[in-house]
N, C-alpha and C positions, 0 to 999 in steps of 0.2 A: 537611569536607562542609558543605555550603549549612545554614543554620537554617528557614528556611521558601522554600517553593515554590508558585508557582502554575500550576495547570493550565488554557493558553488552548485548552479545548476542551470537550468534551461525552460523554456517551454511556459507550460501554463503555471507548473507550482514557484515558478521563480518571477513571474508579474505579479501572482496570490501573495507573495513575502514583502515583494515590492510594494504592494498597498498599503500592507496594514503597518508596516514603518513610515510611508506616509503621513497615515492616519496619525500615529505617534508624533512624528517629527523627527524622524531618524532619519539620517541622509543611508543612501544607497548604490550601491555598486555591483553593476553587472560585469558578468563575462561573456566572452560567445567567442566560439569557434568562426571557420572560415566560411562554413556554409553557414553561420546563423549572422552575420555580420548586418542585415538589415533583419531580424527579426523585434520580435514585438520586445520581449523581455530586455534588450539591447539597448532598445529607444526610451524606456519607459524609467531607468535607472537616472540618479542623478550623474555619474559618470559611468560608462563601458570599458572596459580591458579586453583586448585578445588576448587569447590563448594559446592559439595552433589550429594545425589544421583540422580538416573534418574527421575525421576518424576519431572517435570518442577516448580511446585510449594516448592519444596525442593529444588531445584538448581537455575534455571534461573529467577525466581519470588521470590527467597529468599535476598530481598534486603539488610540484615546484613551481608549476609555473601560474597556480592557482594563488599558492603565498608570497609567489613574487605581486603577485595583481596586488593580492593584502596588502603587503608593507606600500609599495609603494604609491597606493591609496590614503593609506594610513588609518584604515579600519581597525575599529575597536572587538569588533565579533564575525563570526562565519556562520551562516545560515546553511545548511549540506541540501534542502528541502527533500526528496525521497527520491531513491534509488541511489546510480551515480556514486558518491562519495558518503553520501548518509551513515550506514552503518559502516566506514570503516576505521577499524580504532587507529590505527597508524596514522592516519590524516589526522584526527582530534588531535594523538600527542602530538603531534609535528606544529598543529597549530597553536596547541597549551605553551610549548618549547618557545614560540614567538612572539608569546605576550595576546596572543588573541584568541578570546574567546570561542571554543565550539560549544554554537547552540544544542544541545543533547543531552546524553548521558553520557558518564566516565567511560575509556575507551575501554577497560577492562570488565565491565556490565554487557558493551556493542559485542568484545569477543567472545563472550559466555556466550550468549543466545547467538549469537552467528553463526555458531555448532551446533546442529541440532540432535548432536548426541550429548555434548555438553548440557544441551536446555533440556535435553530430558531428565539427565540427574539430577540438577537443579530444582526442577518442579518437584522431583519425585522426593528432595531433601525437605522442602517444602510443605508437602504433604497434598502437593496440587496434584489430581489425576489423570494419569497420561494415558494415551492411548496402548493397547498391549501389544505389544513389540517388543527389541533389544536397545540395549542404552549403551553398547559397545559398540567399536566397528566392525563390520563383516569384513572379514580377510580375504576370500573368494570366493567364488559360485559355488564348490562343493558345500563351505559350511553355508551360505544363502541358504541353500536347497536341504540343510539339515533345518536350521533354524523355522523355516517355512513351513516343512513337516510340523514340528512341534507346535508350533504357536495357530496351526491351521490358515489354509487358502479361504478366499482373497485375500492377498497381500499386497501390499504397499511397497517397492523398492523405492529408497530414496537417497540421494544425495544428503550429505552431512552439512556439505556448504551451501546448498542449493537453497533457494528462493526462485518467486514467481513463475509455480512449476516446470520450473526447468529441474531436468535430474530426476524425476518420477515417473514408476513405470508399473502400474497394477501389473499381478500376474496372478492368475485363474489357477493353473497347473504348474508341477516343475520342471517340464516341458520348457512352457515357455518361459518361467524363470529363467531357464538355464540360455532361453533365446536369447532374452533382452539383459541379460546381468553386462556384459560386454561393452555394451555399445550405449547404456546410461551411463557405466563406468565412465567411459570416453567422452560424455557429453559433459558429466560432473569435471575431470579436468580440464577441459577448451574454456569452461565455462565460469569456473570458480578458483582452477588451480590445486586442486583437492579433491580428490575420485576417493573417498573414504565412504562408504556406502552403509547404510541399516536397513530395519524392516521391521514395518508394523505391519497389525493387520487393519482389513480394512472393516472401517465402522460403513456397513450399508445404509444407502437412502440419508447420510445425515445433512443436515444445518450447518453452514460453518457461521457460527456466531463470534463474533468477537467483542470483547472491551475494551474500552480506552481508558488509559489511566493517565495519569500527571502528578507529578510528586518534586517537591521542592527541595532546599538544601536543607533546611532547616527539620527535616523529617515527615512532613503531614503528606501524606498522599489518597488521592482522589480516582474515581472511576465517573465518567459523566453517561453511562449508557451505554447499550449497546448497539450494534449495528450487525445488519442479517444480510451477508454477503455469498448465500448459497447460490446466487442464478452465478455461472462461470461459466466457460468455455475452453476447455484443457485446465483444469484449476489456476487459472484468470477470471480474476472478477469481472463482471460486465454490467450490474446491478446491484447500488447497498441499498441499505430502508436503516430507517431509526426512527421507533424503535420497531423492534421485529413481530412479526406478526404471530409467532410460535411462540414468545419467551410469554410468560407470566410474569405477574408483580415479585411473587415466590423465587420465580429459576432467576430472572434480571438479580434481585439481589442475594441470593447462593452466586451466582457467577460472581456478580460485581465483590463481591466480600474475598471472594476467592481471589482475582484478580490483584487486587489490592495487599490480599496476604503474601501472593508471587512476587511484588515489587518489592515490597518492604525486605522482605526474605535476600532480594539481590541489593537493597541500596539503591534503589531507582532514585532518577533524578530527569525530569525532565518530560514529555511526550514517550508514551509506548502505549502499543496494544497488543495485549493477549486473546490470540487466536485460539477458537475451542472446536470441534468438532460436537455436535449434541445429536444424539439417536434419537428414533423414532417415541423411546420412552423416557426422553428430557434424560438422561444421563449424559452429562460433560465430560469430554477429556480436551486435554492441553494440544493442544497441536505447533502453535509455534509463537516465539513473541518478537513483534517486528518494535525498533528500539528505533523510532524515527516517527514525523508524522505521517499519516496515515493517505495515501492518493483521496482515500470518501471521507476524511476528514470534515467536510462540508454538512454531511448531513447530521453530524452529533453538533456542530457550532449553531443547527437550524432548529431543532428541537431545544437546544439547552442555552440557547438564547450568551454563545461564549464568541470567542474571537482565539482559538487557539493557537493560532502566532504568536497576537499577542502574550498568551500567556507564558507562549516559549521564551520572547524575550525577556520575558517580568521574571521568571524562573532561573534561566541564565544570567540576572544578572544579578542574580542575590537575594530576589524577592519573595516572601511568600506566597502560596498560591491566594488569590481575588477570592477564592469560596471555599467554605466548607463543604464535607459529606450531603450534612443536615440542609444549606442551603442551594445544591444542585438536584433540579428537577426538571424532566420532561415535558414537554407539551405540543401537540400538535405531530404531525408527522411529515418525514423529510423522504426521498428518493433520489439519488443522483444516478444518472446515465452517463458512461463515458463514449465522446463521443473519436472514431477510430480514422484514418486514412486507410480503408482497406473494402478489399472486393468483397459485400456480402455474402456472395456464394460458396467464395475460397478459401477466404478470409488471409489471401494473401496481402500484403502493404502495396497503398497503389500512392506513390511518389508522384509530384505535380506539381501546377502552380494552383492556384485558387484563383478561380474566377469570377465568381460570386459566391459571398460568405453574408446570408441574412441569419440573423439569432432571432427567436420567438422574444417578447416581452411582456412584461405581465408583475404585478403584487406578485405571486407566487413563485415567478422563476429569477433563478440566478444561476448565473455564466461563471466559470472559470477558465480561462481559455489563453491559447499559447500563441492562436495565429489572427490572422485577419482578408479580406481583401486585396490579391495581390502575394501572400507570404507562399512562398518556397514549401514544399514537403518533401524533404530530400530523402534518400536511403538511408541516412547514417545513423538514425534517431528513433527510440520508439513511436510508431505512429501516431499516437494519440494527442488528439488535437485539440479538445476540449471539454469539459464536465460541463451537464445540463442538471441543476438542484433545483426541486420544485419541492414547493410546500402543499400544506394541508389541514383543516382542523383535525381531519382522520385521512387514513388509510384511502378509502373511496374517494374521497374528495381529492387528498394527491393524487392518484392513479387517472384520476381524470383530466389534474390539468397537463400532468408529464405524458398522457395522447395526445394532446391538444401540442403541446409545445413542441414536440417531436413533428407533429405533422406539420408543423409551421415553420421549422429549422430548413433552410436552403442553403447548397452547399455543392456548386460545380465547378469545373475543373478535375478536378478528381474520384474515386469511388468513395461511400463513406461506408456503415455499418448502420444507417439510419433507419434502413429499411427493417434491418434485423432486428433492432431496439424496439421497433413499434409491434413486431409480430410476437416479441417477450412480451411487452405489456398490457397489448391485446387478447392474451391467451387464457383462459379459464381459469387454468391450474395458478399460475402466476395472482390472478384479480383476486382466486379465492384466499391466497397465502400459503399455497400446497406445493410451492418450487421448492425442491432439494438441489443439492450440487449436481445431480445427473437431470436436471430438467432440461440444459440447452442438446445435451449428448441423446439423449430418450425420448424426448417429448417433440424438438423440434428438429429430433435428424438432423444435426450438424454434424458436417462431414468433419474426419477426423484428418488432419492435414499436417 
Protein backbone atom coordinates (compact mmCIF):
# COMPACT_ATOMS: atom_id res chain seq x y z
CA UNK A 1 0.00 0.00 0.00
CA UNK A 2 1.14 3.57 -1.10
CA UNK A 3 2.89 5.64 2.23
CA UNK A 4 1.50 8.95 1.59
CA UNK A 5 -1.07 10.41 -0.96
CA UNK A 6 -2.22 13.36 -2.18
CA UNK A 7 -5.65 14.61 -2.81
CA UNK A 8 -5.79 16.80 -6.31
CA UNK A 9 -9.05 18.24 -5.38
CA UNK A 10 -11.30 20.03 -2.98
CA UNK A 11 -14.43 20.19 -1.05
CA UNK A 12 -16.36 17.07 0.33
CA UNK A 13 -14.69 14.12 -2.04
CA UNK A 14 -11.22 15.28 -1.02
CA UNK A 15 -12.03 14.79 3.16
CA UNK A 16 -14.07 11.23 1.73
CA UNK A 17 -10.23 10.33 0.27
CA UNK A 18 -8.79 11.78 3.30
CA UNK A 19 -10.64 9.24 5.71
CA UNK A 20 -10.29 6.14 4.24
CA UNK A 21 -6.34 6.69 3.91
CA UNK A 22 -6.71 7.17 7.35
CA UNK A 23 -8.60 4.24 8.05
CA UNK A 24 -5.51 2.57 6.03
CA UNK A 25 -2.75 4.37 7.62
CA UNK A 26 -1.70 6.25 4.75
CA UNK A 27 -0.36 9.78 5.51
CA UNK A 28 -2.17 12.54 3.50
CA UNK A 29 -1.78 15.67 1.73
CA UNK A 30 -3.98 18.37 0.86
CA UNK A 31 -3.98 21.36 -1.46
CA UNK A 32 -6.16 24.47 -1.45
CA UNK A 33 -6.26 27.46 -3.10
CA UNK A 34 -6.50 31.14 -1.62
CA UNK A 35 -10.03 31.22 -0.95
CA UNK A 36 -10.02 27.64 0.46
CA UNK A 37 -6.98 28.24 2.89
CA UNK A 38 -9.14 27.72 6.11
CA UNK A 39 -11.33 25.04 4.70
CA UNK A 40 -12.28 21.65 5.96
CA UNK A 41 -10.31 19.40 3.52
CA UNK A 42 -7.05 21.74 4.35
CA UNK A 43 -7.27 20.98 8.20
CA UNK A 44 -8.05 17.62 7.99
CA UNK A 45 -4.80 16.44 5.85
CA UNK A 46 -1.74 15.43 7.46
CA UNK A 47 0.10 18.17 5.84
CA UNK A 48 -1.58 21.21 3.29
CA UNK A 49 0.13 22.85 0.18
CA UNK A 50 -1.05 26.08 -1.58
CA UNK A 51 -1.55 26.31 -4.77
CA UNK A 52 -2.52 29.79 -6.15
CA UNK A 53 -4.98 31.86 -6.22
CA UNK A 54 -8.82 31.44 -6.31
CA UNK A 55 -9.65 31.06 -9.69
CA UNK A 56 -9.79 27.30 -10.36
CA UNK A 57 -7.70 27.43 -13.47
CA UNK A 58 -4.74 28.97 -11.41
CA UNK A 59 -5.16 26.55 -8.54
CA UNK A 60 -7.03 23.36 -8.88
CA UNK A 61 -6.41 23.00 -12.81
CA UNK A 62 -2.75 24.26 -12.38
CA UNK A 63 -1.27 20.85 -12.74
CA UNK A 64 2.66 22.16 -12.20
CA UNK A 65 1.96 23.50 -9.32
CA UNK A 66 -0.05 20.39 -8.16
CA UNK A 67 3.27 18.06 -8.84
CA UNK A 68 5.37 20.51 -7.36
CA UNK A 69 3.04 20.09 -3.98
CA UNK A 70 3.78 16.14 -5.00
CA UNK A 71 7.54 16.07 -5.12
CA UNK A 72 8.10 18.22 -2.57
CA UNK A 73 5.71 16.31 -0.24
CA UNK A 74 7.28 13.35 -1.32
CA UNK A 75 4.10 11.33 -2.08
CA UNK A 76 3.94 8.11 -3.47
CA UNK A 77 0.42 8.38 -5.39
CA UNK A 78 -2.29 11.24 -6.60
CA UNK A 79 -5.77 10.73 -5.86
CA UNK A 80 -7.75 13.35 -8.94
CA UNK A 81 -11.15 12.54 -6.72
CA UNK A 82 -14.08 13.69 -9.56
CA UNK A 83 -14.20 16.50 -11.73
CA UNK A 84 -11.20 19.10 -11.69
CA UNK A 85 -8.24 16.92 -12.87
CA UNK A 86 -9.92 13.30 -12.66
CA UNK A 87 -10.37 12.45 -16.26
CA UNK A 88 -7.44 14.25 -17.71
CA UNK A 89 -4.93 12.06 -19.39
CA UNK A 90 -2.12 14.64 -19.49
CA UNK A 91 -1.94 15.17 -15.70
CA UNK A 92 -1.80 10.98 -15.27
CA UNK A 93 1.15 11.13 -17.80
CA UNK A 94 2.77 14.01 -16.27
CA UNK A 95 2.34 12.34 -12.91
CA UNK A 96 3.48 8.53 -14.31
CA UNK A 97 6.56 10.81 -15.92
CA UNK A 98 7.32 11.66 -11.98
CA UNK A 99 7.49 8.49 -10.43
CA UNK A 100 3.88 8.91 -8.90
CA UNK A 101 1.25 7.12 -9.05
CA UNK A 102 -2.29 8.23 -10.64
CA UNK A 103 -5.04 6.71 -8.87
CA UNK A 104 -7.25 5.65 -12.28
CA UNK A 105 -7.22 4.31 -15.38
CA UNK A 106 -4.28 4.67 -18.29
CA UNK A 107 -4.48 8.08 -19.56
CA UNK A 108 -5.16 6.64 -22.97
CA UNK A 109 -8.63 4.70 -21.66
CA UNK A 110 -9.44 8.74 -19.87
CA UNK A 111 -8.93 9.95 -23.68
CA UNK A 112 -10.95 7.36 -25.43
CA UNK A 113 -14.15 8.07 -23.42
CA UNK A 114 -13.56 11.81 -22.88
CA UNK A 115 -14.71 11.85 -26.78
CA UNK A 116 -17.90 11.05 -26.66
CA UNK A 117 -17.67 10.40 -30.27
CA UNK A 118 -14.62 8.32 -29.65
CA UNK A 119 -16.89 6.23 -26.88
CA UNK A 120 -19.45 5.81 -29.10
CA UNK A 121 -17.29 3.73 -31.56
CA UNK A 122 -15.81 2.15 -29.01
CA UNK A 123 -19.02 0.67 -27.59
CA UNK A 124 -20.28 0.08 -30.90
CA UNK A 125 -16.75 -2.18 -31.59
CA UNK A 126 -17.82 -3.78 -28.46
CA UNK A 127 -21.01 -4.59 -29.48
CA UNK A 128 -22.45 -2.48 -26.55
CA UNK A 129 -25.74 -0.53 -27.66
CA UNK A 130 -25.59 3.10 -28.29
CA UNK A 131 -28.02 5.37 -28.63
CA UNK A 132 -29.15 6.21 -32.43
CA UNK A 133 -27.23 9.04 -33.67
CA UNK A 134 -23.71 9.80 -35.55
CA UNK A 135 -20.46 8.58 -34.26
CA UNK A 136 -18.71 11.37 -36.35
CA UNK A 137 -18.35 14.92 -35.95
CA UNK A 138 -20.81 17.36 -37.29
CA UNK A 139 -19.12 19.96 -39.37
CA UNK A 140 -21.80 22.55 -39.30
CA UNK A 141 -25.41 23.39 -38.96
CA UNK A 142 -26.39 22.62 -42.54
CA UNK A 143 -25.18 18.90 -42.23
CA UNK A 144 -26.75 19.15 -38.21
CA UNK A 145 -29.92 19.85 -39.96
CA UNK A 146 -29.38 17.12 -42.68
CA UNK A 147 -28.42 14.46 -40.20
CA UNK A 148 -31.53 15.50 -37.84
CA UNK A 149 -33.85 14.95 -40.71
CA UNK A 150 -32.59 11.46 -41.24
CA UNK A 151 -32.32 10.05 -37.88
CA UNK A 152 -35.81 11.92 -36.89
CA UNK A 153 -36.63 14.91 -34.15
CA UNK A 154 -36.26 15.00 -30.84
CA UNK A 155 -32.70 15.31 -31.07
CA UNK A 156 -29.99 15.66 -28.87
CA UNK A 157 -27.04 18.23 -29.79
CA UNK A 158 -24.24 17.67 -27.97
CA UNK A 159 -20.67 18.48 -27.20
CA UNK A 160 -18.07 15.69 -28.00
CA UNK A 161 -16.02 16.95 -24.95
CA UNK A 162 -18.71 17.96 -22.86
CA UNK A 163 -19.83 16.56 -19.45
CA UNK A 164 -22.05 17.57 -16.62
CA UNK A 165 -24.56 18.82 -19.19
CA UNK A 166 -22.87 21.46 -20.30
CA UNK A 167 -22.82 21.51 -24.16
CA UNK A 168 -26.42 19.92 -24.78
CA UNK A 169 -29.16 21.30 -26.39
CA UNK A 170 -32.59 19.10 -27.29
CA UNK A 171 -34.02 20.49 -30.40
CA UNK A 172 -37.97 19.83 -31.38
CA UNK A 173 -37.59 21.34 -35.10
CA UNK A 174 -34.87 22.51 -37.46
CA UNK A 175 -35.81 25.77 -36.68
CA UNK A 176 -34.57 25.55 -33.61
CA UNK A 177 -31.64 23.33 -34.38
CA UNK A 178 -30.53 25.80 -36.62
CA UNK A 179 -31.28 28.41 -33.32
CA UNK A 180 -29.15 26.79 -30.84
CA UNK A 181 -26.29 24.99 -33.11
CA UNK A 182 -24.22 28.35 -32.48
CA UNK A 183 -24.25 29.15 -29.44
CA UNK A 184 -23.73 25.39 -27.78
CA UNK A 185 -21.06 25.50 -30.27
CA UNK A 186 -19.64 28.32 -28.32
CA UNK A 187 -20.31 27.05 -24.95
CA UNK A 188 -18.54 23.58 -26.10
CA UNK A 189 -15.21 25.76 -26.58
CA UNK A 190 -15.30 28.30 -23.41
CA UNK A 191 -15.98 25.25 -21.76
CA UNK A 192 -13.93 22.21 -23.02
CA UNK A 193 -11.63 23.82 -25.68
CA UNK A 194 -13.26 21.74 -28.34
CA UNK A 195 -16.69 22.80 -30.15
CA UNK A 196 -16.74 19.31 -32.16
CA UNK A 197 -20.47 18.64 -31.96
CA UNK A 198 -22.85 15.11 -32.63
CA UNK A 199 -26.41 14.19 -32.51
CA UNK A 200 -28.40 11.55 -31.30
CA UNK A 201 -31.69 11.27 -30.90
CA UNK A 202 -33.61 11.50 -28.05
CA UNK A 203 -34.67 8.34 -26.03
CA UNK A 204 -38.21 9.84 -24.37
CA UNK A 205 -39.25 9.56 -20.68
CA UNK A 206 -35.99 7.34 -20.02
CA UNK A 207 -33.93 6.16 -16.78
CA UNK A 208 -30.57 7.02 -16.67
CA UNK A 209 -29.14 4.06 -15.02
CA UNK A 210 -25.69 3.47 -14.60
CA UNK A 211 -23.06 0.76 -13.39
CA UNK A 212 -20.06 0.72 -11.74
CA UNK A 213 -17.37 -1.26 -12.61
CA UNK A 214 -13.76 -1.80 -11.07
CA UNK A 215 -11.18 -3.87 -12.66
CA UNK A 216 -7.68 -4.52 -11.76
CA UNK A 217 -4.24 -4.87 -13.37
CA UNK A 218 -4.10 -8.27 -13.38
CA UNK A 219 -7.40 -8.53 -15.71
CA UNK A 220 -10.55 -9.53 -13.32
CA UNK A 221 -13.10 -7.00 -13.51
CA UNK A 222 -16.24 -6.42 -11.61
CA UNK A 223 -19.72 -4.47 -11.73
CA UNK A 224 -21.07 -4.02 -7.91
CA UNK A 225 -24.80 -2.70 -9.05
CA UNK A 226 -26.36 -0.23 -10.24
CA UNK A 227 -27.47 3.17 -9.37
CA UNK A 228 -30.85 5.06 -10.89
CA UNK A 229 -29.86 8.68 -11.20
CA UNK A 230 -32.98 9.75 -13.45
CA UNK A 231 -34.39 12.68 -10.95
CA UNK A 232 -31.87 15.76 -12.44
CA UNK A 233 -32.17 19.05 -13.15
CA UNK A 234 -30.80 20.29 -16.64
CA UNK A 235 -29.07 16.77 -16.78
CA UNK A 236 -27.50 17.22 -13.28
CA UNK A 237 -28.06 14.71 -10.94
CA UNK A 238 -29.84 15.73 -7.94
CA UNK A 239 -31.03 12.04 -6.58
CA UNK A 240 -29.14 8.43 -6.94
CA UNK A 241 -30.95 5.13 -5.41
CA UNK A 242 -29.21 1.70 -5.29
CA UNK A 243 -30.49 -0.38 -6.36
CA UNK A 244 -33.13 1.22 -8.78
CA UNK A 245 -36.53 0.77 -8.37
CA UNK A 246 -37.21 -0.07 -12.31
CA UNK A 247 -34.22 -2.44 -13.05
CA UNK A 248 -35.13 -6.35 -12.49
CA UNK A 249 -32.71 -9.18 -11.24
CA UNK A 250 -32.91 -9.87 -15.29
CA UNK A 251 -31.96 -6.13 -16.85
CA UNK A 252 -29.34 -5.43 -13.36
CA UNK A 253 -27.46 -8.33 -14.71
CA UNK A 254 -28.01 -7.87 -18.97
CA UNK A 255 -26.63 -4.42 -17.97
CA UNK A 256 -23.97 -5.47 -15.47
CA UNK A 257 -22.56 -8.29 -17.93
CA UNK A 258 -22.60 -5.72 -20.56
CA UNK A 259 -20.80 -3.17 -18.56
CA UNK A 260 -18.23 -5.47 -17.76
CA UNK A 261 -17.77 -6.69 -21.44
CA UNK A 262 -17.37 -2.50 -22.26
CA UNK A 263 -14.32 -2.43 -19.86
CA UNK A 264 -12.69 -5.40 -20.59
CA UNK A 265 -13.02 -4.45 -24.38
CA UNK A 266 -10.98 -0.96 -23.35
CA UNK A 267 -8.44 -2.53 -20.82
CA UNK A 268 -10.13 -0.81 -17.82
CA UNK A 269 -8.26 -0.52 -14.86
CA UNK A 270 -9.30 1.00 -11.93
CA UNK A 271 -13.02 2.89 -10.76
CA UNK A 272 -15.61 3.69 -13.97
CA UNK A 273 -19.22 3.83 -14.61
CA UNK A 274 -21.06 3.24 -17.54
CA UNK A 275 -23.86 5.44 -18.02
CA UNK A 276 -27.07 3.92 -19.87
CA UNK A 277 -30.18 5.63 -20.89
CA UNK A 278 -33.11 2.63 -20.54
CA UNK A 279 -36.71 3.28 -22.29
CA UNK A 280 -39.89 2.82 -21.13
CA UNK A 281 -39.45 -0.89 -22.43
CA UNK A 282 -36.24 -1.76 -20.40
CA UNK A 283 -34.14 -1.46 -23.68
CA UNK A 284 -30.55 0.05 -22.86
CA UNK A 285 -28.17 2.22 -24.68
CA UNK A 286 -24.75 3.46 -23.72
CA UNK A 287 -24.72 6.91 -23.06
CA UNK A 288 -21.38 7.75 -21.72
CA UNK A 289 -18.59 6.24 -19.42
CA UNK A 290 -17.38 8.62 -16.75
CA UNK A 291 -13.50 7.05 -15.97
CA UNK A 292 -13.26 8.26 -12.25
CA UNK A 293 -15.19 7.85 -9.22
CA UNK A 294 -18.60 8.47 -9.20
CA UNK A 295 -19.89 11.99 -6.87
CA UNK A 296 -23.16 9.01 -5.57
CA UNK A 297 -20.42 6.64 -5.21
CA UNK A 298 -21.88 6.32 -1.62
CA UNK A 299 -24.84 4.70 -2.33
CA UNK A 300 -23.20 1.33 -4.24
CA UNK A 301 -20.47 1.30 -1.08
CA UNK A 302 -24.13 1.26 1.33
CA UNK A 303 -25.83 -1.51 -0.49
CA UNK A 304 -22.63 -3.69 -1.20
CA UNK A 305 -21.22 -3.30 2.02
CA UNK A 306 -17.40 -1.93 -0.03
CA UNK A 307 -15.24 1.01 0.71
CA UNK A 308 -14.30 2.11 -2.79
CA UNK A 309 -11.48 4.32 -2.18
CA UNK A 310 -10.17 1.89 -0.62
CA UNK A 311 -10.49 -0.30 -3.37
CA UNK A 312 -8.89 2.51 -5.61
CA UNK A 313 -5.91 2.42 -3.64
CA UNK A 314 -5.65 -1.67 -3.32
CA UNK A 315 -6.10 -1.56 -7.26
CA UNK A 316 -3.58 1.17 -7.97
CA UNK A 317 -1.16 -0.29 -6.39
CA UNK A 318 -0.96 -3.66 -7.65
CA UNK A 319 -3.57 -5.45 -5.92
CA UNK A 320 -6.26 -7.53 -6.80
CA UNK A 321 -9.69 -6.63 -6.54
CA UNK A 322 -11.01 -7.91 -2.42
CA UNK A 323 -14.11 -9.71 -4.37
CA UNK A 324 -15.26 -11.64 -6.93
CA UNK A 325 -18.46 -11.34 -9.37
CA UNK A 326 -19.94 -14.42 -7.46
CA UNK A 327 -19.08 -12.82 -4.10
CA UNK A 328 -20.59 -9.18 -4.71
CA UNK A 329 -24.23 -8.68 -3.66
CA UNK A 330 -26.80 -6.23 -2.89
CA UNK A 331 -28.78 -5.59 0.10
CA UNK A 332 -30.91 -3.15 1.62
CA UNK A 333 -31.31 0.10 -0.06
CA UNK A 334 -29.17 3.40 -0.24
CA UNK A 335 -30.55 7.22 -1.47
CA UNK A 336 -28.03 9.96 -1.45
CA UNK A 337 -29.17 13.71 -1.72
CA UNK A 338 -26.81 16.43 -2.78
CA UNK A 339 -26.83 18.92 -0.71
CA UNK A 340 -26.40 22.64 -3.03
CA UNK A 341 -25.55 26.51 -1.96
CA UNK A 342 -28.20 27.83 -3.98
CA UNK A 343 -31.61 29.81 -4.27
CA UNK A 344 -34.40 27.11 -4.39
CA UNK A 345 -36.31 28.99 -6.70
CA UNK A 346 -33.55 30.08 -9.23
CA UNK A 347 -31.46 27.73 -8.45
CA UNK A 348 -28.88 30.30 -8.91
CA UNK A 349 -25.35 29.76 -6.31
CA UNK A 350 -25.90 31.91 -3.26
CA UNK A 351 -22.17 32.53 -1.88
CA UNK A 352 -21.75 33.16 2.13
CA UNK A 353 -20.48 32.38 5.24
CA UNK A 354 -22.31 29.62 7.17
CA UNK A 355 -23.94 30.43 10.13
CA UNK A 356 -25.35 27.64 11.40
CA UNK A 357 -24.63 24.09 9.94
CA UNK A 358 -26.64 21.25 12.02
CA UNK A 359 -26.60 17.59 10.06
CA UNK A 360 -29.62 15.07 11.04
CA UNK A 361 -28.06 11.88 12.93
CA UNK A 362 -29.16 8.56 13.01
CA UNK A 363 -28.07 4.41 12.31
CA UNK A 364 -29.32 5.17 8.86
CA UNK A 365 -27.69 8.41 7.86
CA UNK A 366 -24.35 9.32 6.65
CA UNK A 367 -22.65 12.67 5.79
CA UNK A 368 -20.19 13.44 3.28
CA UNK A 369 -19.56 16.95 3.37
CA UNK A 370 -17.02 19.78 2.42
CA UNK A 371 -18.00 22.47 4.82
CA UNK A 372 -18.74 23.24 8.44
CA UNK A 373 -19.79 26.10 10.96
CA UNK A 374 -18.27 29.26 9.99
CA UNK A 375 -16.72 27.90 6.38
CA UNK A 376 -16.81 30.42 3.41
CA UNK A 377 -19.00 29.45 0.25
CA UNK A 378 -17.17 31.45 -2.13
CA UNK A 379 -18.05 31.93 -6.09
CA UNK A 380 -15.17 30.19 -7.57
CA UNK A 381 -16.25 26.57 -6.67
CA UNK A 382 -19.16 24.37 -7.61
CA UNK A 383 -21.69 24.90 -5.01
CA UNK A 384 -22.18 21.81 -3.63
CA UNK A 385 -21.77 21.49 0.00
CA UNK A 386 -22.61 18.19 1.09
CA UNK A 387 -24.17 14.57 0.31
CA UNK A 388 -26.88 13.24 2.68
CA UNK A 389 -26.92 8.88 2.31
CA UNK A 390 -29.58 7.31 4.11
CA UNK A 391 -30.15 3.64 4.46
CA UNK A 392 -32.86 1.22 4.48
CA UNK A 393 -33.90 -2.49 4.63
CA UNK A 394 -36.24 -1.46 1.45
CA UNK A 395 -37.06 1.27 -0.54
CA UNK A 396 -40.05 2.66 1.88
CA UNK A 397 -38.21 2.38 4.67
CA UNK A 398 -35.19 4.64 3.07
CA UNK A 399 -37.68 7.15 1.64
CA UNK A 400 -38.67 7.67 5.09
CA UNK A 401 -35.77 8.35 6.91
CA UNK A 402 -34.02 10.70 3.98
CA UNK A 403 -37.74 12.91 4.88
CA UNK A 404 -37.00 12.64 8.27
CA UNK A 405 -33.21 13.67 7.73
CA UNK A 406 -33.84 16.38 5.28
CA UNK A 407 -36.42 17.96 7.58
CA UNK A 408 -33.89 17.81 10.47
CA UNK A 409 -30.64 19.24 8.20
CA UNK A 410 -30.16 23.18 9.37
CA UNK A 411 -28.37 25.21 7.34
CA UNK A 412 -28.21 29.43 7.72
CA UNK A 413 -26.38 31.87 6.45
CA UNK A 414 -26.97 31.06 3.20
CA UNK A 415 -29.78 29.73 0.47
CA UNK A 416 -29.71 25.92 0.36
CA UNK A 417 -31.82 23.44 -2.13
CA UNK A 418 -33.26 21.71 0.97
CA UNK A 419 -36.40 22.78 0.46
CA UNK A 420 -36.43 21.49 -3.02
CA UNK A 421 -34.97 18.02 -1.94
CA UNK A 422 -37.83 17.50 0.29
CA UNK A 423 -40.64 18.41 -2.21
CA UNK A 424 -38.74 15.43 -4.72
CA UNK A 425 -39.01 13.06 -2.14
CA UNK A 426 -42.29 13.88 -0.92
CA UNK A 427 -43.87 13.59 -4.14
CA UNK A 428 -46.00 10.61 -5.27
CA UNK A 429 -44.34 9.98 -8.56
CA UNK A 430 -40.89 9.82 -6.95
CA UNK A 431 -42.26 7.41 -3.55
CA UNK A 432 -44.01 5.36 -6.16
CA UNK A 433 -40.50 4.87 -8.36
CA UNK A 434 -42.05 6.49 -11.48
CA UNK A 435 -39.40 9.52 -11.75
CA UNK A 436 -37.91 9.78 -15.25
CA UNK A 437 -35.07 12.32 -16.25
CA UNK A 438 -37.90 14.88 -17.08
CA UNK A 439 -39.56 14.49 -13.54
CA UNK A 440 -37.90 17.83 -11.83
CA UNK A 441 -38.52 19.70 -15.56
CA UNK A 442 -42.53 18.36 -15.89
CA UNK A 443 -43.58 17.31 -12.64
CA UNK A 444 -42.17 19.95 -10.45
CA UNK A 445 -42.04 23.17 -12.93
CA UNK A 446 -38.53 23.96 -12.34
CA UNK A 447 -37.82 26.84 -14.10
CA UNK A 448 -35.31 26.59 -16.72
CA UNK A 449 -32.44 28.99 -16.01
Amino acid sequence: MFKKVLIANRGEIACRVIRTCRNLGVKTVAVYSEADKNALHAGMADESHFIGPPKVNESYLNIDAILQAAKDSGVDAIHPGYGLLSENGDFARKCEAEGITFIGPTPEVMEKMGSKIEARLEMEKAGVPVVPGVSSPIENVDEAAETAKRIGYPVMLKASAGGGGIGMQRAETEEELRKVYEGNQKRAISFFGNGAMYLEKVVENPRHIEIQVFADKQGNCVHLGERDCSVQRRNQKVVEESPSPFVSDSLRKEMGETAVKAAKALGYQNAGTIEFLVDEEKNFYFLEMNTRLQVEHPVTEEVTGTDLVEWQLAVAAGQPLPLTQQEISLSGHAIEVRIYAEDPKTFFPSPGTITVFEMPSGKAVRHECGVSEGSVVTPFYDPMLAKLIVTGTNRDEAIEQLQKALENYRIEGIKTNISMLLEVVKHPSFIKGEATTAFIQDVLRAPSV
